[in-house]
GULOTOR-50919 format. One record per residue (C-alpha): residue number from 0; residue in one letter; chain; x, y, z. Coordinates in nm, 3 decimals, decimal comma. Layout:
BEGIN
NUM A A X Y Z
...
***
This chain:
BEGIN
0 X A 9,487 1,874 1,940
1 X A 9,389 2,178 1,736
2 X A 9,684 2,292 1,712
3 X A 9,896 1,991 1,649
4 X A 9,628 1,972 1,329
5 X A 9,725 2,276 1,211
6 X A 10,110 2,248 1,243
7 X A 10,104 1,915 1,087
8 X A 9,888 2,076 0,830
9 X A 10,146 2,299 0,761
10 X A 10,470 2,092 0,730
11 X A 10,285 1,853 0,501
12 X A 10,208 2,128 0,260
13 X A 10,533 2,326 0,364
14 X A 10,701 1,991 0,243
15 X A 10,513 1,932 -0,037
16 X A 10,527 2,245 -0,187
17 X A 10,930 2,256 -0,106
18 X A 10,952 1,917 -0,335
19 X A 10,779 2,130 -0,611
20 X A 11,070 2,407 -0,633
21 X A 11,277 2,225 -0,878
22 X A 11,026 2,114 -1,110
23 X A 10,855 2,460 -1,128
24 X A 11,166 2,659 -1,192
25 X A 11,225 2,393 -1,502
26 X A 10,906 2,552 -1,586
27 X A 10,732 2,146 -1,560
28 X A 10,361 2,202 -1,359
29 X A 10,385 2,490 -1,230
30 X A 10,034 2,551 -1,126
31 X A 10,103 2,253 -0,903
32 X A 10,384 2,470 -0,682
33 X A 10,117 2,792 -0,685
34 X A 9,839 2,553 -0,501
35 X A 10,112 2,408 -0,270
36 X A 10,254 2,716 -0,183
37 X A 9,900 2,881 -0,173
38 X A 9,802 2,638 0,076
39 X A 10,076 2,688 0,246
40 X A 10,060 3,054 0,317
41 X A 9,669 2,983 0,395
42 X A 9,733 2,768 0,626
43 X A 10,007 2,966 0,851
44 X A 9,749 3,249 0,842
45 X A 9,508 3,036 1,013
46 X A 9,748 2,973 1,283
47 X A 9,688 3,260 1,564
48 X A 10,078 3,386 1,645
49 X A 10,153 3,362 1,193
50 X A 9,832 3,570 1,160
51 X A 9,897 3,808 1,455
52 X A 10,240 3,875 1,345
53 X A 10,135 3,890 0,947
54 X A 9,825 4,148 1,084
55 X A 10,018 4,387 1,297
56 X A 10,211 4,453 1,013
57 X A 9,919 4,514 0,785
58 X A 9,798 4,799 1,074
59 X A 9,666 4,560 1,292
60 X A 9,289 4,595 1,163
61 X A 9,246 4,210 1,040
62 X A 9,340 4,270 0,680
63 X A 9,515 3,927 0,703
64 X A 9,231 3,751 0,738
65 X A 9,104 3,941 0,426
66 X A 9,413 3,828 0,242
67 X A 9,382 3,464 0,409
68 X A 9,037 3,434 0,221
69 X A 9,167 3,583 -0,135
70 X A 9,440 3,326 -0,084
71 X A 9,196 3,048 -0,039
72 X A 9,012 3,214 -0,350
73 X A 9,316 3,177 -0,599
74 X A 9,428 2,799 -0,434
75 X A 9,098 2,639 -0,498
76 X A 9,057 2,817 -0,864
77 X A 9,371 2,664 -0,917
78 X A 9,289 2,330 -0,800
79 X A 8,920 2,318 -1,012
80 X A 9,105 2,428 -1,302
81 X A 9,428 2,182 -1,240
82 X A 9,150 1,894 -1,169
83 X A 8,890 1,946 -1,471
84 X A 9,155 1,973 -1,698
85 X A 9,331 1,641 -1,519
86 X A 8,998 1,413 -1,541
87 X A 8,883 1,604 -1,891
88 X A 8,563 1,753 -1,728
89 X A 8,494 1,970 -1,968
90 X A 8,187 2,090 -1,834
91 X A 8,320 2,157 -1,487
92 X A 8,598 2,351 -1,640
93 X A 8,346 2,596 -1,819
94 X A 8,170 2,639 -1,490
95 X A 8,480 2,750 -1,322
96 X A 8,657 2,962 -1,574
97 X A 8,348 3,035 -1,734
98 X A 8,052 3,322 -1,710
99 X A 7,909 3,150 -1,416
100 X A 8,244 3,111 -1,210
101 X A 8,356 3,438 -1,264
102 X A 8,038 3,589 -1,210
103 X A 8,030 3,388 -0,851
104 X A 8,367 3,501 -0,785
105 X A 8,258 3,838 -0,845
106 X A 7,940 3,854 -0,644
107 X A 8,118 3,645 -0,317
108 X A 8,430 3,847 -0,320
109 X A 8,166 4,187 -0,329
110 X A 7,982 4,064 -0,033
111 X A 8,288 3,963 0,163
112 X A 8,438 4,272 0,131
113 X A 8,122 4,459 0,168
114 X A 8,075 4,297 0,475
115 X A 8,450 4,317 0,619
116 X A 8,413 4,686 0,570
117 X A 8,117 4,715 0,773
118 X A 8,281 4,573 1,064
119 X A 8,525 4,726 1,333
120 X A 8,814 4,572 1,265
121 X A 9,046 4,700 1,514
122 X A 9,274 4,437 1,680
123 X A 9,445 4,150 1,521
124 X A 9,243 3,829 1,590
125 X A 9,271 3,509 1,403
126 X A 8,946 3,395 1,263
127 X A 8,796 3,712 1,399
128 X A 8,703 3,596 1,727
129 X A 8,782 3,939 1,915
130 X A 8,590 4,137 1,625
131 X A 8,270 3,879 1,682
132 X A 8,256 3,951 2,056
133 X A 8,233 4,328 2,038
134 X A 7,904 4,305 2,013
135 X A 7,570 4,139 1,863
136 X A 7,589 4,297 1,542
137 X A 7,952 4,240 1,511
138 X A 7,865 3,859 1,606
139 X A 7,622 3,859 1,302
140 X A 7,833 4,079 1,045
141 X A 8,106 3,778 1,125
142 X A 7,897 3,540 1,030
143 X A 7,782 3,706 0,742
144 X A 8,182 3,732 0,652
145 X A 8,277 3,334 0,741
146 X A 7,960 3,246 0,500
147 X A 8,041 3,488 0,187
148 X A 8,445 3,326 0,249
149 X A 8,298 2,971 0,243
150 X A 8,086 3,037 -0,042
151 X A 8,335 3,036 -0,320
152 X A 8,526 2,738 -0,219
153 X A 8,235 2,551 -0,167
154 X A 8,110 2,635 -0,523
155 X A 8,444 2,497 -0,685
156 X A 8,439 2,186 -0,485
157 X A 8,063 2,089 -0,548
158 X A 8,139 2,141 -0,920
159 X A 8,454 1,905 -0,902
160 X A 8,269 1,636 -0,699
161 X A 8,073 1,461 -1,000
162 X A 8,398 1,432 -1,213
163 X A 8,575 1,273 -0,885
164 X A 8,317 1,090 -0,791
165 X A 8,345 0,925 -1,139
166 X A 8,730 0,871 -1,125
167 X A 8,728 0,703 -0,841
168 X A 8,516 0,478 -0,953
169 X A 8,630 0,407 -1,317
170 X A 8,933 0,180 -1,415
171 X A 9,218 0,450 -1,407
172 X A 9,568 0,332 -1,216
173 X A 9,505 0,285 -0,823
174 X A 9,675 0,565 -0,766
175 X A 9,464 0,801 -0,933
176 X A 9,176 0,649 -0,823
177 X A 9,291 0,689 -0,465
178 X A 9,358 1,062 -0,530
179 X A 9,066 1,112 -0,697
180 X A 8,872 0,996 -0,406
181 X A 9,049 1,190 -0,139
182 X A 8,945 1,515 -0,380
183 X A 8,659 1,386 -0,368
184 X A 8,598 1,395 0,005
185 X A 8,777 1,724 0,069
186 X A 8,487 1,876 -0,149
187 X A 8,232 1,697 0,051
188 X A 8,458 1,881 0,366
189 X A 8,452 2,221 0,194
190 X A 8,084 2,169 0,091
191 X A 7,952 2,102 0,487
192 X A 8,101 2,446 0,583
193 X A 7,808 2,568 0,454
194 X A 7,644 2,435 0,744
195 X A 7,846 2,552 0,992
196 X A 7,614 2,889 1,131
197 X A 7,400 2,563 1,224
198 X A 7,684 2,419 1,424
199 X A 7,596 2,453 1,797
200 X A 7,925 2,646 1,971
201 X A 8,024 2,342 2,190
202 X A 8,075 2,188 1,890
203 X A 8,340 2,462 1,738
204 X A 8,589 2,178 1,704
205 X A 8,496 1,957 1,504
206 X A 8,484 2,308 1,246
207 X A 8,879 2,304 1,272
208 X A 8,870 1,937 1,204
209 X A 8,634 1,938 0,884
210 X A 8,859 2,221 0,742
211 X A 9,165 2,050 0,782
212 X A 9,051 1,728 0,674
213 X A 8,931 1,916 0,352
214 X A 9,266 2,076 0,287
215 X A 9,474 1,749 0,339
216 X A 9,217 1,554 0,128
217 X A 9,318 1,835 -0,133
218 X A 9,701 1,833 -0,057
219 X A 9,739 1,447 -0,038
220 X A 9,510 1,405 -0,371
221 X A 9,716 1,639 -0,565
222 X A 10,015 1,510 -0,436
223 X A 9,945 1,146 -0,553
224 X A 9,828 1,243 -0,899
225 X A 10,175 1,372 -0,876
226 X A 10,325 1,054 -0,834
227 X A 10,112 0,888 -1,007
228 X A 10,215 1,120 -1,362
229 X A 10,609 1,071 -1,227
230 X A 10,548 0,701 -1,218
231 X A 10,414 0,664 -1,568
232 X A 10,696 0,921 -1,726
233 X A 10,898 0,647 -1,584
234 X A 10,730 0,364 -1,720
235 X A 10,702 0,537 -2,066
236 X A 11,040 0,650 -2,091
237 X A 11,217 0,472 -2,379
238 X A 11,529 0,230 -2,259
239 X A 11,879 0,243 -2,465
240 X A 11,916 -0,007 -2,635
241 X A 12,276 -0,169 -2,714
242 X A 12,271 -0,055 -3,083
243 X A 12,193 0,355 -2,894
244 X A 12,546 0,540 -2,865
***
């Protein structure tokens, strides 16, 4: 099941992001290809024989999964800055692009690596379940790691919530209602990582499901504001008339 999530997962945003090419080389939303395509590459890093093969060629010491995190990084600062700027939250865009967001950034992508560099790498493992079995301290170190990766991500999507929240609820076309709703529960996804050191280990799947779930929430949302902007280009667009040569 797991892993028919996660290949899904990635033909969706493989697909997605493939539909993007010709708009973004006419230079028309471009920031919309980099979060498709980010998401993309995120996601076939997640997936065990992608990461293994991505890893071994990085030395084999689990710098992917440093790079998978970065990646996350830049998709969701992408996304909070696509979606303020989308719904005109003002506010939330200051808090992302701002002092504050940078400063977050800063301090989260510190720890992280602080942390990764504590660890014994050694031996490609996807989501760094090898590393985590070494030993107790490795087990805790991980932990450390998943939480400082989460961190970020959950900060971006608990600032976009309010302005989603308020979309989805407002009079806007269905269409951006709908996507602003499914944003609006992938941040509610991304936000109840934070809880997932609580998660008892029998429960470890239902941790694959809330991430995906986020990142198709994300994917789908963004994909029907999409839609939604190439459906009312088309209604806008002036008709020739019989007088027009």
């Amino acid at each position: 099941m797991i892993e028919t999530l996660q290949w899904s997962t990635l033909a969706i945003c493989g697909l997605i992001a493939a539909a993007r090419v010709p708009s973004a080389l006419r230079g028309e939303n471009r920031s919309l290809f980099y979060i498709f395509a980010l998401m993309t590459a995120a996601i076939l890093l997640s997936i065990e024989a992608p990461y293994v093969a991505v890893d071994t060629a990085l030395g084999g010491v689990n710098l992917a999964n440093l790079l998978l995190r970065f990646i996350i990084f830049a998709a969701i600062y992408f996304v909070g800055i696509r979606v303020t700027r989308g719904f005109g939250a003002e506010h939330g865009y200051r808090l992302i692009t701002g002092r504050i967001g940078q400063a977050v950034l800063l301090v989260v992508s510190l720890l992280m690596l602080g942390v990764f560099f504590l660890m014994d790498t050694a031996g490609s493992s996807a989501g760094l379940g090898a590393v985590a079995g070494k030993d107790h301290r490795h087990g805790v170190l991980v932990e450390y790691y998943g939480a400082a990766g989460r961190a970020y991500p959950s900060y971006v999507s608990l600032v976009l919530l309010p302005a989603m929240v308020r979309a989805a609820q407002s009079r806007l076309p269905v269409l951006v209602r709908l996507a602003a709703g499914l944003l609006a529960v992938g941040g509610v996804a991304i936000a109840l990582t934070l809880l997932f050191p609580l998660v008892p280990e029998e429960w470890s799947a239902g941790k694959f499901i809330v991430n995906y779930t986020a990142v198709l929430c994300f994917v789908l949302g963004l994909a029907l504001i999409w839609v939604a902007r190439v459906r009312s280009n088309k209604s806008y667009k002036p008709k020739r008339t019989s007088t027009e040569t």
